[in-house]
PDB file of N, CA, C and O in Angstrom, chain B, residues numbered from 101:
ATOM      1  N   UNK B 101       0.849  -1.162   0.000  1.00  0.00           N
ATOM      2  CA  UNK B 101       0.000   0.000   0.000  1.00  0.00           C
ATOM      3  C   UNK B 101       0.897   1.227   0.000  1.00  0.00           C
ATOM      4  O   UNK B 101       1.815   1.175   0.819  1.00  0.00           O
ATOM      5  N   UNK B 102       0.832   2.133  -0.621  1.00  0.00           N
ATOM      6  CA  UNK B 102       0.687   3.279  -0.660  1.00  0.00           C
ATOM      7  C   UNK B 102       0.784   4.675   0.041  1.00  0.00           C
ATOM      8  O   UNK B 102       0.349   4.567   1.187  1.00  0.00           O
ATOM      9  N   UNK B 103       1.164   5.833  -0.214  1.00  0.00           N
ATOM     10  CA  UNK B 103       0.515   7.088   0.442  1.00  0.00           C
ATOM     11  C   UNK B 103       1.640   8.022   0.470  1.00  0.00           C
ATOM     12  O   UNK B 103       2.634   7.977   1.195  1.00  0.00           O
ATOM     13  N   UNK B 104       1.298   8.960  -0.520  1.00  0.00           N
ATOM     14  CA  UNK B 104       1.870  10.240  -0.432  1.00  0.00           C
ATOM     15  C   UNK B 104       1.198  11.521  -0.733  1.00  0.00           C
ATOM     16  O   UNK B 104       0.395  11.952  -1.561  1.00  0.00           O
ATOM     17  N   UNK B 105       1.855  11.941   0.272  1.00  0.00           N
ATOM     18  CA  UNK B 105       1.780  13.309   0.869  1.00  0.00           C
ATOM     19  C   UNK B 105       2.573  14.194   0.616  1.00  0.00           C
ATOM     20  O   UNK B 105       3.755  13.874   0.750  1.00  0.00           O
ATOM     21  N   UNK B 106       2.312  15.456   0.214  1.00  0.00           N
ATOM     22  CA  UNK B 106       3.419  16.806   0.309  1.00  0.00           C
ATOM     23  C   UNK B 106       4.019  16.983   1.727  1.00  0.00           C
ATOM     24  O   UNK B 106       5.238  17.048   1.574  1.00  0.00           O
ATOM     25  N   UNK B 107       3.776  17.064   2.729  1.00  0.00           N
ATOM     26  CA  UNK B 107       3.775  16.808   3.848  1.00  0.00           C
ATOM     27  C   UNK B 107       4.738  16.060   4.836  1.00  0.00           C
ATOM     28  O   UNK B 107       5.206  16.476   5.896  1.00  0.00           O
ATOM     29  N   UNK B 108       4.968  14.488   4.032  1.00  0.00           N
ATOM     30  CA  UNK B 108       5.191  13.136   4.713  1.00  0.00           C
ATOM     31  C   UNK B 108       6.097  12.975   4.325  1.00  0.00           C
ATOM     32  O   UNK B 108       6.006  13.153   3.110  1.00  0.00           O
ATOM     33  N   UNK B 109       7.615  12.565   4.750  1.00  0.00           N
ATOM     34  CA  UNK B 109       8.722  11.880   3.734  1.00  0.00           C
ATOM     35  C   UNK B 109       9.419  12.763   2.313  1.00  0.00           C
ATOM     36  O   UNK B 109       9.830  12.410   1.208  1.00  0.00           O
ATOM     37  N   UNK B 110       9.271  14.222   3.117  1.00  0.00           N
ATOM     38  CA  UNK B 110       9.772  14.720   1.640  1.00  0.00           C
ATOM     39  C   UNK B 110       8.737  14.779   0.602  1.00  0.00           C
ATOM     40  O   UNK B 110       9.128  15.128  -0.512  1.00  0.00           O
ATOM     41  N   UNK B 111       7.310  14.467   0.772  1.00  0.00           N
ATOM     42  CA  UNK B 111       6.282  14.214  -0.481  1.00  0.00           C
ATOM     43  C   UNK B 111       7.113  13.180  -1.321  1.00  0.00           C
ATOM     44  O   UNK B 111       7.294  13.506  -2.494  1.00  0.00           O
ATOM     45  N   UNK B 112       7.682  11.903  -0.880  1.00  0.00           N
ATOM     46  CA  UNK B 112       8.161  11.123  -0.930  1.00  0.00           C
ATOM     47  C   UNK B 112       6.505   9.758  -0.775  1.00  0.00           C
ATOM     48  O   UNK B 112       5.680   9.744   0.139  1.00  0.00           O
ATOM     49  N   UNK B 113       6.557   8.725  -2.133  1.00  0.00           N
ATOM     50  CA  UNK B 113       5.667   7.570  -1.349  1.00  0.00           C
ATOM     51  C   UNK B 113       6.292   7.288  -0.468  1.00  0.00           C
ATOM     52  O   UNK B 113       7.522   7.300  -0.434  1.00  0.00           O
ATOM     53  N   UNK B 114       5.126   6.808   0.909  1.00  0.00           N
ATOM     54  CA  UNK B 114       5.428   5.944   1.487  1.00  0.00           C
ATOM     55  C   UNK B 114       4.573   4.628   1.888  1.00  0.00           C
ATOM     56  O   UNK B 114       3.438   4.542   2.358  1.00  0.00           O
ATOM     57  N   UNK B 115       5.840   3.295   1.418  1.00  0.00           N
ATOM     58  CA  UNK B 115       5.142   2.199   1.308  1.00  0.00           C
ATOM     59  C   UNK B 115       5.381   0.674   2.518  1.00  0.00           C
ATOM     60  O   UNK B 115       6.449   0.175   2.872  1.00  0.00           O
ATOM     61  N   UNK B 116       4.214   0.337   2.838  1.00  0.00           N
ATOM     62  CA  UNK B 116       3.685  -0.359   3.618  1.00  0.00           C
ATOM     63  C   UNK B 116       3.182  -1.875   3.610  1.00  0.00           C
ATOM     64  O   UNK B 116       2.043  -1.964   3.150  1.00  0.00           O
ATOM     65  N   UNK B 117       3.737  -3.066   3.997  1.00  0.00           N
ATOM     66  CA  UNK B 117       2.791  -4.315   3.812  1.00  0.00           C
ATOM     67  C   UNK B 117       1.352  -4.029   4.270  1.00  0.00           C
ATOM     68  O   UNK B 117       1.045  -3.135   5.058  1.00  0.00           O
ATOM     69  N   UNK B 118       0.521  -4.878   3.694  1.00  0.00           N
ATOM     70  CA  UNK B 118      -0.411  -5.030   4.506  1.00  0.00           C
ATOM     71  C   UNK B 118      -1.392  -6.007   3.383  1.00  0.00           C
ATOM     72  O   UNK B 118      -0.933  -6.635   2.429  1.00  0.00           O
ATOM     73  N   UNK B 119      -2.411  -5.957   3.667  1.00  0.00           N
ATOM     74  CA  UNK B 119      -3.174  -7.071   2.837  1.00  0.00           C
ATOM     75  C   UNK B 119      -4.821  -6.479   2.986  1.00  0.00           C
ATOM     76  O   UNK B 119      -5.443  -5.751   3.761  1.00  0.00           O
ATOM     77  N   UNK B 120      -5.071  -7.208   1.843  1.00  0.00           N
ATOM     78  CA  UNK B 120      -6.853  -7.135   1.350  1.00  0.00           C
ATOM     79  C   UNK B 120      -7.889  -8.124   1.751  1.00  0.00           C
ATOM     80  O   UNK B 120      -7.473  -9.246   1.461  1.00  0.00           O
ATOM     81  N   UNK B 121      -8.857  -8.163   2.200  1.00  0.00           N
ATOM     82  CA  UNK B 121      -9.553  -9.038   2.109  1.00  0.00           C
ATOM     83  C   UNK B 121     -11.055  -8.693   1.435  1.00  0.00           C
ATOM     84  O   UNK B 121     -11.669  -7.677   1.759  1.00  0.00           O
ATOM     85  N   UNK B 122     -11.434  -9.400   0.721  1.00  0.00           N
ATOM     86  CA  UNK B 122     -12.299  -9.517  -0.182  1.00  0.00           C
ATOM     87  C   UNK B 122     -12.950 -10.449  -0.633  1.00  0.00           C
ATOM     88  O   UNK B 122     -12.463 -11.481  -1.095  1.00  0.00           O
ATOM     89  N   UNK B 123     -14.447 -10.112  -0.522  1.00  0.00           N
ATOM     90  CA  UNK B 123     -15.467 -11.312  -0.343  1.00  0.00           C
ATOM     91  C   UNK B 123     -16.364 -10.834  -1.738  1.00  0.00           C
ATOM     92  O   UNK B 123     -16.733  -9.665  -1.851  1.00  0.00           O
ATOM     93  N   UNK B 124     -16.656 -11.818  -2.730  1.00  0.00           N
ATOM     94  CA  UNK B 124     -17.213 -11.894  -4.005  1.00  0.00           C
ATOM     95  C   UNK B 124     -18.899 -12.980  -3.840  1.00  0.00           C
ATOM     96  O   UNK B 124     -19.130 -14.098  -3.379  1.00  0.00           O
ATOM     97  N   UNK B 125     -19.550 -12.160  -4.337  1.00  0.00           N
ATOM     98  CA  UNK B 125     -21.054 -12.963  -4.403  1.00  0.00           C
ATOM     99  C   UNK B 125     -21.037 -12.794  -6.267  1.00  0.00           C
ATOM    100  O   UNK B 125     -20.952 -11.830  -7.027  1.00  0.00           O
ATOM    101  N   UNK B 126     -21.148 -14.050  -6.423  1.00  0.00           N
ATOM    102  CA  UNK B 126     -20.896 -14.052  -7.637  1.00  0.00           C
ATOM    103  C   UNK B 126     -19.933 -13.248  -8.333  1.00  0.00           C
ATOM    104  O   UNK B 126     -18.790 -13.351  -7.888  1.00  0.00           O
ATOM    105  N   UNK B 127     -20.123 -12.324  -9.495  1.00  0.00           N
ATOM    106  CA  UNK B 127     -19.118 -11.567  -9.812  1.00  0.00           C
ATOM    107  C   UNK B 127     -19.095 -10.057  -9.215  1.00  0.00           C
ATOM    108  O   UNK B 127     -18.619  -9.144  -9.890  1.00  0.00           O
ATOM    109  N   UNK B 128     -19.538  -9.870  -8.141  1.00  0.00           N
ATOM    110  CA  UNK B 128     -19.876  -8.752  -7.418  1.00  0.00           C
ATOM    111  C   UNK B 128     -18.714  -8.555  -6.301  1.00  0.00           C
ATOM    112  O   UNK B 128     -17.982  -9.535  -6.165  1.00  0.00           O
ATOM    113  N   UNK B 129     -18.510  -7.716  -5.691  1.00  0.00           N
ATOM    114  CA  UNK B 129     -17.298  -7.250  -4.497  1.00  0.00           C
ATOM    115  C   UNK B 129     -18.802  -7.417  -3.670  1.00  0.00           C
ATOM    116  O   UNK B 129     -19.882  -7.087  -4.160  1.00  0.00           O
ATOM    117  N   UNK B 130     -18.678  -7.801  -2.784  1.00  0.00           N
ATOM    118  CA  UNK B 130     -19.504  -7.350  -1.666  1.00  0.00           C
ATOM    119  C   UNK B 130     -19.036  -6.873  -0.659  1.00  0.00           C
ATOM    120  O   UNK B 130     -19.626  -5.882  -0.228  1.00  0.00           O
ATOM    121  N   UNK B 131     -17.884  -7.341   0.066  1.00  0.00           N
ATOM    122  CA  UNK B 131     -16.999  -6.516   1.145  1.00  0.00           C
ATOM    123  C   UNK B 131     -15.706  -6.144   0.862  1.00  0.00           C
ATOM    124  O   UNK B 131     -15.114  -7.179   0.555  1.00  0.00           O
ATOM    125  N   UNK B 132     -15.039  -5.303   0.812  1.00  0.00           N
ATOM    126  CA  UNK B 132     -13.323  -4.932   0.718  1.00  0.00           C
ATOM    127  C   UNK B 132     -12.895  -3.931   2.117  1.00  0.00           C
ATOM    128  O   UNK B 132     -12.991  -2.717   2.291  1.00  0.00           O
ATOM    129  N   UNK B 133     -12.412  -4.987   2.951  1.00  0.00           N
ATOM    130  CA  UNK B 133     -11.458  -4.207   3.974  1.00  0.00           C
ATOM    131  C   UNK B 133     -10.057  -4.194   3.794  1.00  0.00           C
ATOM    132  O   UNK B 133      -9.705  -5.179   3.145  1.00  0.00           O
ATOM    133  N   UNK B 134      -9.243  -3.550   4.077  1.00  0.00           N
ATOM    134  CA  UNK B 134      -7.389  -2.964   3.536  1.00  0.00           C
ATOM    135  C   UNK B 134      -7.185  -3.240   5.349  1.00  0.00           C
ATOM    136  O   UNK B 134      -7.825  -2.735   6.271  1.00  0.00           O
ATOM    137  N   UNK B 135      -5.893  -4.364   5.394  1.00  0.00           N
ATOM    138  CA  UNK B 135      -5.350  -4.203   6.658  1.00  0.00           C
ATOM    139  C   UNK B 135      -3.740  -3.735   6.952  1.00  0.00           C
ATOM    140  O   UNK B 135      -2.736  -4.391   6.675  1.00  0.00           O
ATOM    141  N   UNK B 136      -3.786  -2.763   7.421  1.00  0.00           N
ATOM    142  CA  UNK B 136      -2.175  -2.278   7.119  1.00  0.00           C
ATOM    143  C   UNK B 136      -1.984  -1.772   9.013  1.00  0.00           C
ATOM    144  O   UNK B 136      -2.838  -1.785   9.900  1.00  0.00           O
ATOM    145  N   UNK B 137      -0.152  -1.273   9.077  1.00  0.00           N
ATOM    146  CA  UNK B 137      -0.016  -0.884   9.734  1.00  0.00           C
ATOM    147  C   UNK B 137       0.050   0.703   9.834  1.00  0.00           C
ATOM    148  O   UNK B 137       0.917   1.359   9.257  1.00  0.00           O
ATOM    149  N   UNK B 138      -1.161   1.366  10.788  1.00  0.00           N
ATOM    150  CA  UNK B 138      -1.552   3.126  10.377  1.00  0.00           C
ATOM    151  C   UNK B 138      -0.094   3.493  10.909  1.00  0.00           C
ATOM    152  O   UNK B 138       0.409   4.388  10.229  1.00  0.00           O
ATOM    153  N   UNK B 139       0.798   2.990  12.050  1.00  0.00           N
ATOM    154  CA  UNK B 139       2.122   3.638  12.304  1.00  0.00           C
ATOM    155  C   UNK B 139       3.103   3.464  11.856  1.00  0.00           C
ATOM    156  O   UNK B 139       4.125   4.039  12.230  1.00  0.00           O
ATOM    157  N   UNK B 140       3.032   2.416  10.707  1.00  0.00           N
ATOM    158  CA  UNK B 140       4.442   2.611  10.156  1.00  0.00           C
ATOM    159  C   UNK B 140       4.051   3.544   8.773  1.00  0.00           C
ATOM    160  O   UNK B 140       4.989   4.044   8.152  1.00  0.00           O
ATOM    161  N   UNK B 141       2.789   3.745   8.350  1.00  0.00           N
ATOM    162  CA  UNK B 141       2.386   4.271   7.422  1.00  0.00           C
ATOM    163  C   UNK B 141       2.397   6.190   7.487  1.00  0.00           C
ATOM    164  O   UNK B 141       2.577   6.991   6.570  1.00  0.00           O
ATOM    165  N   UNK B 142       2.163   6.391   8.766  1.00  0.00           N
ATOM    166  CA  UNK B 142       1.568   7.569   8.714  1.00  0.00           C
ATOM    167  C   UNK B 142       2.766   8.160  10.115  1.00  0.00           C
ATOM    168  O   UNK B 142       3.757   8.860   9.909  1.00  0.00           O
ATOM    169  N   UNK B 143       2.477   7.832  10.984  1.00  0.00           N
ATOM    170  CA  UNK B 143       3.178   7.870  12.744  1.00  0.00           C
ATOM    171  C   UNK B 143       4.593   8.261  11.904  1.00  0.00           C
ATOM    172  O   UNK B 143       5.101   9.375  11.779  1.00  0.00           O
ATOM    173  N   UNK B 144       5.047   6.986  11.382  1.00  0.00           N
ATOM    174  CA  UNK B 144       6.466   7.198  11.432  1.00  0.00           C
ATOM    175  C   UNK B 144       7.390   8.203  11.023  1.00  0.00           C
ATOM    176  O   UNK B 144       8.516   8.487  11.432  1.00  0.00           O
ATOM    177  N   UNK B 145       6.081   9.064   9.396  1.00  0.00           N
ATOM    178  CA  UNK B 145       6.640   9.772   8.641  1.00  0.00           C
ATOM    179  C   UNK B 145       6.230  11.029   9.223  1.00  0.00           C
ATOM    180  O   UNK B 145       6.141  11.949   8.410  1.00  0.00           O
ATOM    181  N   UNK B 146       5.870  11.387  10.811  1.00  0.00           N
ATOM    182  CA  UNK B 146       5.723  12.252  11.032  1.00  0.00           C
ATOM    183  C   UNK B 146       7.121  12.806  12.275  1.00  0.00           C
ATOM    184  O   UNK B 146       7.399  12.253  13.339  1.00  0.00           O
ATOM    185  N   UNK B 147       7.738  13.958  11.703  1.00  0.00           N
ATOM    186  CA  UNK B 147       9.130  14.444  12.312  1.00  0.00           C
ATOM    187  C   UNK B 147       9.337  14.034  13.747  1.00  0.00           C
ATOM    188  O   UNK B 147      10.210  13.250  14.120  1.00  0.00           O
ATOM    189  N   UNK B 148       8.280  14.754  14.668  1.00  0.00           N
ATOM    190  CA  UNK B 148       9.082  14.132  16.322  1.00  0.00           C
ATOM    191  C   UNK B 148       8.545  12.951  16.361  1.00  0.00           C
ATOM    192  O   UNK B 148       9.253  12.064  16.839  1.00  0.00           O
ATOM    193  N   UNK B 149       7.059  12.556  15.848  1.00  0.00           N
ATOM    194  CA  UNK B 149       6.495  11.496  16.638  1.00  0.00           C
ATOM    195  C   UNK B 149       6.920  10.117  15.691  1.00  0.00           C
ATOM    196  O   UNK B 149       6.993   8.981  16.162  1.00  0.00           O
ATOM    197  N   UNK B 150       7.114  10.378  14.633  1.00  0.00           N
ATOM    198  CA  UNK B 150       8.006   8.944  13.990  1.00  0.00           C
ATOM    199  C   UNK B 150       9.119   8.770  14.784  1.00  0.00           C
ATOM    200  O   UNK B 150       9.228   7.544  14.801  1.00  0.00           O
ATOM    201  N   UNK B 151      10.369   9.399  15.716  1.00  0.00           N
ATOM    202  CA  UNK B 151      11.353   9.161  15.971  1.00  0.00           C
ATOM    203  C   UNK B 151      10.678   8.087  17.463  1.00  0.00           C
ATOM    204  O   UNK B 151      11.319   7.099  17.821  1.00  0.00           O
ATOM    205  N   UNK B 152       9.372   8.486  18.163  1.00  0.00           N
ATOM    206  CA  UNK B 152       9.028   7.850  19.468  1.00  0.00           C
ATOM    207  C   UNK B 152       8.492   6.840  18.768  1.00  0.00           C
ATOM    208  O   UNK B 152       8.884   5.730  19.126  1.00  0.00           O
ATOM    209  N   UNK B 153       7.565   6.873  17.706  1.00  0.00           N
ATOM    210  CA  UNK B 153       7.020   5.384  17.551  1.00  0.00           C
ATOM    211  C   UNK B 153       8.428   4.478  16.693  1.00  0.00           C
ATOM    212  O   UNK B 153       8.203   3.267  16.690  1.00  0.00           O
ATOM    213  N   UNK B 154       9.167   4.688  16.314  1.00  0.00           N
ATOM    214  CA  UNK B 154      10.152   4.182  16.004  1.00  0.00           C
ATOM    215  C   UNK B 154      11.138   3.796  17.165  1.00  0.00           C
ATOM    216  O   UNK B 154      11.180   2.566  17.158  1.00  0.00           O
ATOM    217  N   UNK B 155      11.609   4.079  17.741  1.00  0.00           N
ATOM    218  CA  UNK B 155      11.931   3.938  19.634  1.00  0.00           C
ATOM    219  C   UNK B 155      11.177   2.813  20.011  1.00  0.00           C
ATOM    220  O   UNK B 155      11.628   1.687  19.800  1.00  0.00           O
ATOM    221  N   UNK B 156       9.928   3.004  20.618  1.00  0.00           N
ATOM    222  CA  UNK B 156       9.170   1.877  21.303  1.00  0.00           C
ATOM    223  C   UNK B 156       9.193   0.858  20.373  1.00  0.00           C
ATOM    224  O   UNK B 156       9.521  -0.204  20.902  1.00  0.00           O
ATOM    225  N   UNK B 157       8.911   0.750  18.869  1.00  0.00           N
ATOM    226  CA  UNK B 157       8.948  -0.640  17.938  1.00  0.00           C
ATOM    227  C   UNK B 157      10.494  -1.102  18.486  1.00  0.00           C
ATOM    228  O   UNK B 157      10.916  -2.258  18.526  1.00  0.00           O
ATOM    229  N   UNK B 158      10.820  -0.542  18.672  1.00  0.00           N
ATOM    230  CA  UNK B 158      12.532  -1.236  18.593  1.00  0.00           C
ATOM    231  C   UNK B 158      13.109  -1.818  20.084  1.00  0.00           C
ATOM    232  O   UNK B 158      13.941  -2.701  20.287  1.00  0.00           O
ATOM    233  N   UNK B 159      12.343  -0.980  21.053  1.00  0.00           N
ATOM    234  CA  UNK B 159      12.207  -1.320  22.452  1.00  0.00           C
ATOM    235  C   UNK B 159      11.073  -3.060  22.540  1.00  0.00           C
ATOM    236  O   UNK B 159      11.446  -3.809  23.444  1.00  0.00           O
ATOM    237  N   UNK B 160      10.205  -3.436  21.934  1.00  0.00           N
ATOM    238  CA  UNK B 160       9.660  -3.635  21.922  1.00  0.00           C
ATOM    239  C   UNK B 160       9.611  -5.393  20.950  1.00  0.00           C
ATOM    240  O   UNK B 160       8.813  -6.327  20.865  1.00  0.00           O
ATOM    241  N   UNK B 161      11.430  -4.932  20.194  1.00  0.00           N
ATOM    242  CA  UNK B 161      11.349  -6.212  19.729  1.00  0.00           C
ATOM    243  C   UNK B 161      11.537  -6.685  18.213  1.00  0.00           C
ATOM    244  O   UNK B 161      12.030  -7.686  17.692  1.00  0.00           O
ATOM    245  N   UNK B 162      10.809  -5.298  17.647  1.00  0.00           N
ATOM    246  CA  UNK B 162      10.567  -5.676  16.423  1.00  0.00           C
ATOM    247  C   UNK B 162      11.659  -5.262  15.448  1.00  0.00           C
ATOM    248  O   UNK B 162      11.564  -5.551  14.255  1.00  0.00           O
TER     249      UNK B 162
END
């Protein structure tokens, strides 16, 4: 996934795992939910508070 911003990363994309799930009734979409992570997506690329959520992920293991 996706997401840029003027804003975020330099107005740089910034890109993210995450996955789809999607349920078909016949040839129809009937549900589409997007599961991603909102802090590595959004949190991180933000100046002070990406440096803390980046800190605790790392405190934390990951």
């Amino acid at each position: 996934m996706q997401l840029q911003h003027p804003k975020l990363n330099g107005g740089e994309a910034v890109e993210v795992n995450g996955v789809s799930h999607i349920c078909f009734s016949g040839e129809r979409v009937i549900y589409h939910r997007d599961y991603f992570d909102l802090g590595e997506m959004l949190y991180e690329n933000i100046p002070l508070l990406g440096f803390v959520i980046k800190n605790i992920k790392q405190r934390l293991g990951k």
